[in-house]
C-alpha positions as CSV (number, residue, x, y, z in Angstrom):
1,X,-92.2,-17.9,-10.3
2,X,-89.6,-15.6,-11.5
3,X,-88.6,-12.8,-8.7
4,X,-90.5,-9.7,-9.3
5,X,-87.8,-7.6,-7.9
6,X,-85.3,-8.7,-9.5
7,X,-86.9,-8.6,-13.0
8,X,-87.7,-4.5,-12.6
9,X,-83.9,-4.1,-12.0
10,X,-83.7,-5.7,-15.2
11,X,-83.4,-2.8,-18.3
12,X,-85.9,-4.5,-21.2
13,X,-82.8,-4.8,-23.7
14,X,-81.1,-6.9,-20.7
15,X,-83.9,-8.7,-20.2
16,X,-84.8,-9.6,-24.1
17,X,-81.1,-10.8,-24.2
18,X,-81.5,-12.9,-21.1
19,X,-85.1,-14.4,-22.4
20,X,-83.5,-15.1,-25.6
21,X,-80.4,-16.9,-24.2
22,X,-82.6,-19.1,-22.1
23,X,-84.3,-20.3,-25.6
24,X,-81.1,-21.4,-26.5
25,X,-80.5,-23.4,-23.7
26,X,-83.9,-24.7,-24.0
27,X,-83.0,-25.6,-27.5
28,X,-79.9,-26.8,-27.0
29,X,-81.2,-28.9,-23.9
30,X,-83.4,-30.4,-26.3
31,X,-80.7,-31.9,-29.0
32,X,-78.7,-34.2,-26.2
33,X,-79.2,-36.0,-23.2
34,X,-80.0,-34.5,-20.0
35,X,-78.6,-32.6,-17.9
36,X,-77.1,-30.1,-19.6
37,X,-74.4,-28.6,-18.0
38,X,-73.7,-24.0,-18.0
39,X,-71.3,-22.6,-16.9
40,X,-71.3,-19.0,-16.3
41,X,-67.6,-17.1,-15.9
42,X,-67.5,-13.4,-15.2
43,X,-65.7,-10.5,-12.4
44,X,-67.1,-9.8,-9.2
45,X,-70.2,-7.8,-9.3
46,X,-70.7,-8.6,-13.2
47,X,-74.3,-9.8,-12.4
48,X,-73.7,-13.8,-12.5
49,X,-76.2,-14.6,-9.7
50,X,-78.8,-12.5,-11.2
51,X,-78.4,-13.8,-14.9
52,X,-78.4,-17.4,-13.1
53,X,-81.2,-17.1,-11.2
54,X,-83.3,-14.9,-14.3
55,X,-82.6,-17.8,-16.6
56,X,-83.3,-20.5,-13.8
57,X,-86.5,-19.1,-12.8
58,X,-87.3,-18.3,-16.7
59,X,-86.9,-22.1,-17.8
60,X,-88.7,-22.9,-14.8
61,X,-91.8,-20.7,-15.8
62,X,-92.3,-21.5,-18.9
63,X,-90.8,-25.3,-19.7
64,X,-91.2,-28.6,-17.6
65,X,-87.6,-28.1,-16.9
66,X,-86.2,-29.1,-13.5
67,X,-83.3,-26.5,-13.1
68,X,-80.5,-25.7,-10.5
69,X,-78.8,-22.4,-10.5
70,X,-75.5,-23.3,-8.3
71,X,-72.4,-21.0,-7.2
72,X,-69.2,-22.1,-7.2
73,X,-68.8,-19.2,-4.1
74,X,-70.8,-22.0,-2.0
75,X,-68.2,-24.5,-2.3
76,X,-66.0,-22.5,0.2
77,X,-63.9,-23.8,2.9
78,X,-64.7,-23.2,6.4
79,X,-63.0,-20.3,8.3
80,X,-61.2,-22.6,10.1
81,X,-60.3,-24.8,6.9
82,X,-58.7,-21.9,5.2
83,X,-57.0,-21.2,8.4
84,X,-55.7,-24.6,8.7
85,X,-54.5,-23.6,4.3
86,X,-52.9,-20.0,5.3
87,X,-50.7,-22.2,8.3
88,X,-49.4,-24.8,6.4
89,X,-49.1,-23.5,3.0
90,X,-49.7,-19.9,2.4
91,X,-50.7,-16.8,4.9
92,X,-53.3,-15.1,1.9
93,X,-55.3,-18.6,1.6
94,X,-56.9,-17.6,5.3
95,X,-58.9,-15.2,2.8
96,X,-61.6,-16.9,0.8
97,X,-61.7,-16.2,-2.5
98,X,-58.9,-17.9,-5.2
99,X,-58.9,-21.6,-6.7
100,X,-57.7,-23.8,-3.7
101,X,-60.4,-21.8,-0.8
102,X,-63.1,-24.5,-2.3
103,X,-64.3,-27.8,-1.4
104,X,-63.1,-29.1,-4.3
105,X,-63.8,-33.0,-3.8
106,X,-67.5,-32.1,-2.3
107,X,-68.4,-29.7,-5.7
108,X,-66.7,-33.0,-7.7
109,X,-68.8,-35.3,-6.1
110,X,-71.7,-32.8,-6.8
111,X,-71.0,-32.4,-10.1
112,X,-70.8,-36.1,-11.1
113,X,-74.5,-36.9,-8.8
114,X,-75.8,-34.1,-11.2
115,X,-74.4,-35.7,-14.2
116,X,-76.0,-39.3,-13.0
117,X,-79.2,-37.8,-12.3
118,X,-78.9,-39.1,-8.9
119,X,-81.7,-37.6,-6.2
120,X,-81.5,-37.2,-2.2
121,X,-78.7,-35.3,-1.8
122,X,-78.1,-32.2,-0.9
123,X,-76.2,-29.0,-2.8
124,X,-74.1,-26.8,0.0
125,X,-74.9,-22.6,1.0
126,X,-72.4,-20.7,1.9
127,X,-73.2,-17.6,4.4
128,X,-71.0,-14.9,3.4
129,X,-72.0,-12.6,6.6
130,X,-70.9,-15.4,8.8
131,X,-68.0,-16.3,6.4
132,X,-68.7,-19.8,6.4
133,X,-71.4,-22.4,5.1
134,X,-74.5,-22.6,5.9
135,X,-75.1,-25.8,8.5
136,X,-76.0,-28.4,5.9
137,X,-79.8,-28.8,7.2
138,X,-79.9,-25.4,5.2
139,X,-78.1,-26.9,1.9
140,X,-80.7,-27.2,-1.6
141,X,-81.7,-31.0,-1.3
142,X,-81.9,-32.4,-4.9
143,X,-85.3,-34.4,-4.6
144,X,-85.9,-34.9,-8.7
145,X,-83.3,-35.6,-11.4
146,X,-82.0,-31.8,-12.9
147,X,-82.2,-31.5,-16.1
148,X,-80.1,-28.5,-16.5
149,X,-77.6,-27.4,-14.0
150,X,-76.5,-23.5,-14.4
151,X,-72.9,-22.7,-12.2
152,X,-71.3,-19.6,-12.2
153,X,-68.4,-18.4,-10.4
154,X,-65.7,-15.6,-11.0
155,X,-63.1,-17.9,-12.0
156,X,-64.8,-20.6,-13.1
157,X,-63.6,-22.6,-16.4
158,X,-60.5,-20.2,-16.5
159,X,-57.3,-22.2,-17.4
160,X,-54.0,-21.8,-16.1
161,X,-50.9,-19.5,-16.8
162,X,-47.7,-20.4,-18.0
163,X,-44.6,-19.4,-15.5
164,X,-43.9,-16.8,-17.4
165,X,-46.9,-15.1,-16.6
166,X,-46.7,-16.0,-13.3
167,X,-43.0,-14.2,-12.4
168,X,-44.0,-10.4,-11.8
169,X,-46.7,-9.3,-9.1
170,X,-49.6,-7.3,-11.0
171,X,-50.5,-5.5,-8.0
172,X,-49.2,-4.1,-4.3
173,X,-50.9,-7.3,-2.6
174,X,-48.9,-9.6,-4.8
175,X,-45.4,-7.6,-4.4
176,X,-45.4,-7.5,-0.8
177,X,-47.5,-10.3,0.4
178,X,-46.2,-13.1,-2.3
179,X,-42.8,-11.8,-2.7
180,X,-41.6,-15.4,-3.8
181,X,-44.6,-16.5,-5.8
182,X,-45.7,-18.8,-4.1
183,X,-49.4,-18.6,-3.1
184,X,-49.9,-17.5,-7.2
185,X,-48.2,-20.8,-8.1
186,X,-50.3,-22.5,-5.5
187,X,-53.5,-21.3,-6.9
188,X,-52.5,-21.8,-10.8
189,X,-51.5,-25.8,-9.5
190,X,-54.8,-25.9,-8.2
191,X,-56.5,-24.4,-11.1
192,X,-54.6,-26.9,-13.2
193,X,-54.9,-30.2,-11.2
194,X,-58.4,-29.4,-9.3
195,X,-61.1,-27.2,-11.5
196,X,-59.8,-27.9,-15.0
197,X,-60.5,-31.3,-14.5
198,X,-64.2,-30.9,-13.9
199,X,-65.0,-28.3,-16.4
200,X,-65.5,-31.5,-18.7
201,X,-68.9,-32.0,-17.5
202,X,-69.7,-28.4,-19.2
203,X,-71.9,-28.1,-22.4
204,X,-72.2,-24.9,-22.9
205,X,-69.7,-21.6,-21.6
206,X,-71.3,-17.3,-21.0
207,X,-68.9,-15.1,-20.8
208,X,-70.1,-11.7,-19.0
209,X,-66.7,-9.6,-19.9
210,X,-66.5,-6.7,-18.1
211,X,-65.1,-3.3,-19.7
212,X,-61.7,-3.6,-17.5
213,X,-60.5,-4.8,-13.9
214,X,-61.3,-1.4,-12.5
215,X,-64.7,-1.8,-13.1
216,X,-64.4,-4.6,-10.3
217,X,-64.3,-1.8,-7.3
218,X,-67.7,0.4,-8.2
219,X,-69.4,-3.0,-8.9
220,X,-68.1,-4.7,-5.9
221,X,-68.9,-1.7,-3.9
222,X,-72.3,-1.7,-4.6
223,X,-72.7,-6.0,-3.9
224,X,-71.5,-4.7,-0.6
225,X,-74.0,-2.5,0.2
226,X,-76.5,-5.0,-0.8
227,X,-74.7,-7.9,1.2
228,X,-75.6,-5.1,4.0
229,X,-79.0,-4.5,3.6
230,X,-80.0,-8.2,3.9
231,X,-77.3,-9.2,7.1
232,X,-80.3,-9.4,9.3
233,X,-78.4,-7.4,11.9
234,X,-75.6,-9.6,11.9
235,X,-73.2,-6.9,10.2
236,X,-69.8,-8.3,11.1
237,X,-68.9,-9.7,7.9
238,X,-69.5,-6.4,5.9
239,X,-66.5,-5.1,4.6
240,X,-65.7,-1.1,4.4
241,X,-64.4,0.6,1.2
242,X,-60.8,0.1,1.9
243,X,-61.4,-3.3,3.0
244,X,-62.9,-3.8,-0.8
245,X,-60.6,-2.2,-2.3
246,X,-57.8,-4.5,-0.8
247,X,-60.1,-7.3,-0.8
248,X,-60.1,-7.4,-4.9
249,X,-56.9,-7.7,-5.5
250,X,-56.8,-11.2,-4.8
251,X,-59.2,-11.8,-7.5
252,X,-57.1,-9.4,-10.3
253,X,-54.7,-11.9,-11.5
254,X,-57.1,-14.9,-12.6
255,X,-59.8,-11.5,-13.3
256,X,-57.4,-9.9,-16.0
257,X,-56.2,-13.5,-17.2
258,X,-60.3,-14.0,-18.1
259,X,-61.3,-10.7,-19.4
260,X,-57.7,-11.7,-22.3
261,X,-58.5,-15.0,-22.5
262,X,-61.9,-16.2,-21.7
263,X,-64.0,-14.8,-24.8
264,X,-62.1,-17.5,-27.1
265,X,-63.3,-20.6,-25.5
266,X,-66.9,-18.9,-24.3
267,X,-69.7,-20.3,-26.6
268,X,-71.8,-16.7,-25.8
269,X,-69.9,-13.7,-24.5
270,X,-72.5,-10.8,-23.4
271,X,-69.9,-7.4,-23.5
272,X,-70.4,-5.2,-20.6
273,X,-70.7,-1.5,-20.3
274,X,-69.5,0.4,-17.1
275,X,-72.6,0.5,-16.1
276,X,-73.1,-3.0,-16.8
277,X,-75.0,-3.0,-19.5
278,X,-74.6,-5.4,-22.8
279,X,-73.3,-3.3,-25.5
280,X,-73.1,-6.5,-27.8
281,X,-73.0,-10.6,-27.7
């Protein structure tokens, strides 16, 4: 059934747009052989987990659809993984986060099970108030083939940057805690020898552009206080203002690279308003 909740926060123009966009992918589903693969790029706080789920629970409803809304945020390391990372190649990969804090070899052996069809296995959960994943008796267990597998993630399908783009520091976290460059060349490697690779399974690309990078902040802000609400009493994880506020600037370089980049390569782009609105797709 689709979340009640979530569909009242849901304006009627978003949700027309959404309803109609999940036609397409029922039409476009149709036309090749299953699964068909969506992936979903877009900034912190843009509303990628809600548009997943809406259009997950929407095909669901009304199609005989088997549907898996994944995000690439579950494929983080372990605490102690990306401690193991920030020791032996770069202090800021102890925060989770950039291309290289991911499983990448469990979400490519994911990925290719989807694309087989394959059954009885089982999709991972990450707990972001306990900051690692979720023991894996909790993990989704895939018990039918999918027939369309929707993954989002903040930086997911991006490409790379050249090393010219790479040189200067866009922001205070970069200039004094990467002085040499090298965690931002670390992550682009990554980009290019891990992700890229496995954005071949893709079909289809959604763009949610946001308005600008500062819109990150307010937005992330606000997933915060919602992170909060549903910690269960288990509140260490929750981070302050500040702590957000520093906390986003490892995501601006990749962020920016997107919001110039990522509209020519999306098949649907959905243009956001400060308030997060759609202004036009």
């Amino acid at each position: 059934f689709i979340d009640s909740k979530m569909n009242s926060r849901l304006d009627p123009k978003t949700k027309n747009i959404y309803q109609e966009y999940a036609q397409k992918l029922i039409s476009i589903s149709k036309k090749q052989v299953p699964p068909l693969f969506v992936g979903i790029n877009g900034c912190q706080g843009s509303g990628k987990s809600t548009l997943a789920k809406f259009l997950s629970d929407t095909i669901k409803n009304d199609h005989d659809l088997k549907v898996l809304s994944v995000s690439l945020d579950d494929f983080y390391l372990s605490q102690q993984e990306r401690q193991k990372l920030s020791h032996d190649i770069h202090p800021l990969l102890k925060t989770r986060g950039v291309p290289g804090t991911h499983n990448v070899e469990l979400m490519k052996n994911t990925l290719e099970k989807l694309a087989q069809r394959q059954t009885n296995f089982k999709v991972p959960q990450f707990d972001k108030t306990s900051d690692n994943p979720f023991p894996e008796s909790e993990w989704i267990l895939i018990a039918e083939p999918i027939d369309i597998v929707i993954f989002e993630g903040w930086c997911w399908g991006i490409a790379p940057q050249n090393k010219t783009q790479l040189q200067k520091p866009v922001n205070q976290l970069e200039a004094e805690r990467d002085k040499l460059g090298e965690w931002r060349n670390y992550i682009n490697n990554q980009i290019q020898t891990h992700y890229q690779p496995l954005y071949r399974y893709f079909n289809h690309w959604l763009f949610l552009k946001a308005p600008s990078f500062d819109c990150v902040y307010k937005w992330r802000l606000e997933q915060e206080k919602h992170l909060a609400s549903t910690a269960n009493g288990d509140e260490t994880s929750i981070m302050s203002a500040g702590e957000i506020r520093q906390f986003i600037q490892y995501f601006q370089r990749i962020t920016e690279h997107a919001l110039a980049t990522f509209s020519e390569q999306a098949d649907t782009t959905f243009y956001l308003d400060k308030k997060r609105q759609i202004t036009l797709s």
